[in-house]
RODO-2510 file (C-alpha; in nm, 4 decimals, decimal comma):
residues 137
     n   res          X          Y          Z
     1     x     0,0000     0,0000     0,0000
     2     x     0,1566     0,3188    -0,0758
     3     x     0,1862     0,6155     0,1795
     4     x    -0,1204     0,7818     0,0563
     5     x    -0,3368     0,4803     0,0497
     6     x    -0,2223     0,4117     0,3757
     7     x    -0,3148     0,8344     0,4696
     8     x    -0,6612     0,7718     0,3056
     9     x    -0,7589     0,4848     0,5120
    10     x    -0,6355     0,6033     0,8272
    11     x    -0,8635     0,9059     0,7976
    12     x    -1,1718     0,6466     0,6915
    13     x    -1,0849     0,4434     1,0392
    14     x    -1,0201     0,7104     1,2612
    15     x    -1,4097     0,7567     1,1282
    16     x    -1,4648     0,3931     1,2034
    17     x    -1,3380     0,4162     1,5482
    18     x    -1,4568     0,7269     1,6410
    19     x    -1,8020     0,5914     1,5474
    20     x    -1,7489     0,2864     1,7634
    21     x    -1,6401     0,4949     2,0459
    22     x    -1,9177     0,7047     2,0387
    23     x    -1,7017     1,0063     1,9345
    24     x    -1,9209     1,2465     1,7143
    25     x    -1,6196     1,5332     1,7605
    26     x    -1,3666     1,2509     1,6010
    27     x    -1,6438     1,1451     1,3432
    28     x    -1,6971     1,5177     1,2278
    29     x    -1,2853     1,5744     1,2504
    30     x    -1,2878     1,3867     0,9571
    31     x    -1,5622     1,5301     0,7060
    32     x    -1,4422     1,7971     0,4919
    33     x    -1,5546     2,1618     0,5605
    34     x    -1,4741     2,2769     0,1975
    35     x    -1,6950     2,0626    -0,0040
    36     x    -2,0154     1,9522    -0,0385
    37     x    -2,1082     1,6148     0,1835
    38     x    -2,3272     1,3865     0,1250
    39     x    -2,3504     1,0655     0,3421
    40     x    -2,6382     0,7610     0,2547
    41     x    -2,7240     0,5124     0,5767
    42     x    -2,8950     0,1844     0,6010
    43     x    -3,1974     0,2957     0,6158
    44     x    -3,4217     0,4749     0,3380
    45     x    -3,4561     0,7686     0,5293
    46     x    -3,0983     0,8298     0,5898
    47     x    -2,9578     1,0797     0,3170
    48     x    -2,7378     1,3740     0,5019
    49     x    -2,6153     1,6292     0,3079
    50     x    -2,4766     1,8657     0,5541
    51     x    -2,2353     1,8186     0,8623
    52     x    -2,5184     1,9082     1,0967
    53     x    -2,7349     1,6127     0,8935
    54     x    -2,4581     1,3810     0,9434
    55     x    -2,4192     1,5102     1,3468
    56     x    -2,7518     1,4416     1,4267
    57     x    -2,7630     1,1132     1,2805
    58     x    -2,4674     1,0181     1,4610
    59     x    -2,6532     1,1039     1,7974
    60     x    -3,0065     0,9297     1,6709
    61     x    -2,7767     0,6082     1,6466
    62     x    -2,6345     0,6259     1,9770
    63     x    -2,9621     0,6694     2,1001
    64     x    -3,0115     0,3351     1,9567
    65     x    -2,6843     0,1478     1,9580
    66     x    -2,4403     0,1236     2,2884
    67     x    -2,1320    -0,1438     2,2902
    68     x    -2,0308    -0,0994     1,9303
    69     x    -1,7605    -0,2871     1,8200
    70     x    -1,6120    -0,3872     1,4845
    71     x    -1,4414    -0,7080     1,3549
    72     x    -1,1224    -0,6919     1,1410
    73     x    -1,1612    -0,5618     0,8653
    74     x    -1,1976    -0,7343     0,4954
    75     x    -1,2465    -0,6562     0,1331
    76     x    -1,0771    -0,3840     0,1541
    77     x    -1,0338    -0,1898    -0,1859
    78     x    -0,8375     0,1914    -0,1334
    79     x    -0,7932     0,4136    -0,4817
    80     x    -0,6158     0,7073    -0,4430
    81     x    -0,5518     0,9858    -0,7123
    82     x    -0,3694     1,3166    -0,6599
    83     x    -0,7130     1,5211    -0,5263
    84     x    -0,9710     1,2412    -0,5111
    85     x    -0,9686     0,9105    -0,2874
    86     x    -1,2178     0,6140    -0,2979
    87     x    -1,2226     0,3086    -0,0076
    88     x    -1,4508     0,0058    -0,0251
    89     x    -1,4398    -0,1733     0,3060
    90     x    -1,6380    -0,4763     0,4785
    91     x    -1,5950    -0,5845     0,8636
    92     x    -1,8179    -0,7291     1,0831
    93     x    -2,0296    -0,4900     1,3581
    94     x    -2,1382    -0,6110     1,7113
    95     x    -2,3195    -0,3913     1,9435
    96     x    -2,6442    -0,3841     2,1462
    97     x    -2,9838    -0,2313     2,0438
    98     x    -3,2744    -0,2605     2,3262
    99     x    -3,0876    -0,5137     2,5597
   100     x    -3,0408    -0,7565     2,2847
   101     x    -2,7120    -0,8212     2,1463
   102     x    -2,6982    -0,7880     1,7308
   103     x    -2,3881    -0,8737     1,4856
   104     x    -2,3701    -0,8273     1,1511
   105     x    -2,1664    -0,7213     0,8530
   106     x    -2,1285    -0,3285     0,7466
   107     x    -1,9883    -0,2493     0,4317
   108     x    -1,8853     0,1567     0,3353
   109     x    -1,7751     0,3202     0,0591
   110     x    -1,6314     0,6411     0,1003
   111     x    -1,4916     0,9399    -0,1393
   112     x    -1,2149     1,1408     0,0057
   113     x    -1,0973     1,4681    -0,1262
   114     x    -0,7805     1,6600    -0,0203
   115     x    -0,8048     1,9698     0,1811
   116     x    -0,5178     2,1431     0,3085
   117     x    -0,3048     1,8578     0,1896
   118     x    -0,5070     1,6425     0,4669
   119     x    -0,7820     1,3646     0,3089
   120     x    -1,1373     1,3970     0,4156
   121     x    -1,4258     1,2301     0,3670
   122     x    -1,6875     1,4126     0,1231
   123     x    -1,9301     1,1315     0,0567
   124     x    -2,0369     0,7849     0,1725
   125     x    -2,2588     0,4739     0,1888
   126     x    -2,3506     0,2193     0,4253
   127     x    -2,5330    -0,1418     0,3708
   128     x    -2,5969    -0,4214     0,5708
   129     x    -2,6140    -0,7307     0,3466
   130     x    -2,8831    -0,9883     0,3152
   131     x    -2,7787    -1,3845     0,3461
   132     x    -2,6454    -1,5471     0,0373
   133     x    -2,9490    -1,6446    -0,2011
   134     x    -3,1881    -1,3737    -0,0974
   135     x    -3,3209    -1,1334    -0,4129
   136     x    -3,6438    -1,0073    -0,1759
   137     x    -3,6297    -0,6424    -0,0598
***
C-alpha cells in the first residue's frame, strides 16, 4: 500500500473508530468543511447532506446502539488519485440495540478529497447485506 493509500484509510478508520467509540467530535474531525457532503445510511430515510445532517444522525444512532464494536476488517479496496480518494471496506459490527445483542456485517464506501493537503471524507454509503441467495427487498 503506498503512503497515501495508507493516509486515506487512516482518515476512513479514525471515522470507524470514532463511530465505535461514540465520538461524534472525532467522526466530524474527519468530514471535509470545503466541499459539499453527502452521506447515505442503512436505512431509506438516511440521506445527510450537511455536517449538521450527518451530526444528528450520529446522535439518533447512539440513542439506539451502545457497545459498538467492529471485527477486522476485509475486502478492503483503497484508490487514491492526486485530489480524489475512494475506499470500499467490509468488517463485521457487534453492538447492542434494546438489551439484545446484534452482529452483523457493514460495508462503506467512502470518497475522500484533499483539503489542506489532509484527506477527508466528502461522501459515503452504508449497507448491511442480506444472506447469500436472498433477491427479496
Amino acid at each position: 500500500m503506498t503512503k497515501e493509500e495508507k493516509a486515506v484509510l487512516k482518515v476512513v478508520k479514525k471515522f470507524l473508530s470514532s463511530y465505535a467509540n461514540r465520538n461524534i467530535d472525532g467522526c466530524m474531525d474527519t468530514l471535509t468543511k470545503s466541499e459539499s457532503i453527502v452521506m447515505l445510511g442503512t436505512n431509506d430515510n438516511e440521506i445527510f447532506k450537511t455536517a449538521k445532517g450527518v451530526r444528528a444522525a450520529l446522535k439518533k444512532d447512539y440513542k439506539s446502539m451502545s457497545d459498538i464494536r467492529w471485527g477486522k476488517s476485509r475486502n478492503l479496496y483503497v484508490k487514491v488519485s492526486p485530489a480524489l480518494a475512494s475506499v470500499v471496506i467490509e468488517m463485521p459490527i457487534f453492538y447492542k440495540s434494546e438489551g439484545e445483542k446484534v452482529k452483523t456485517i457493514f460495508r462503506y464506501a467512502m470518497t475522500l478529497v484533499k483539503e489542506n493537503e489532509t484527506w477527508k471524507i466528502c461522501a459515503g454509503m452504508a449497507s448491511v447485506p442480506f444472506s447469500s441467495g436472498t433477491y427479496s427487498f
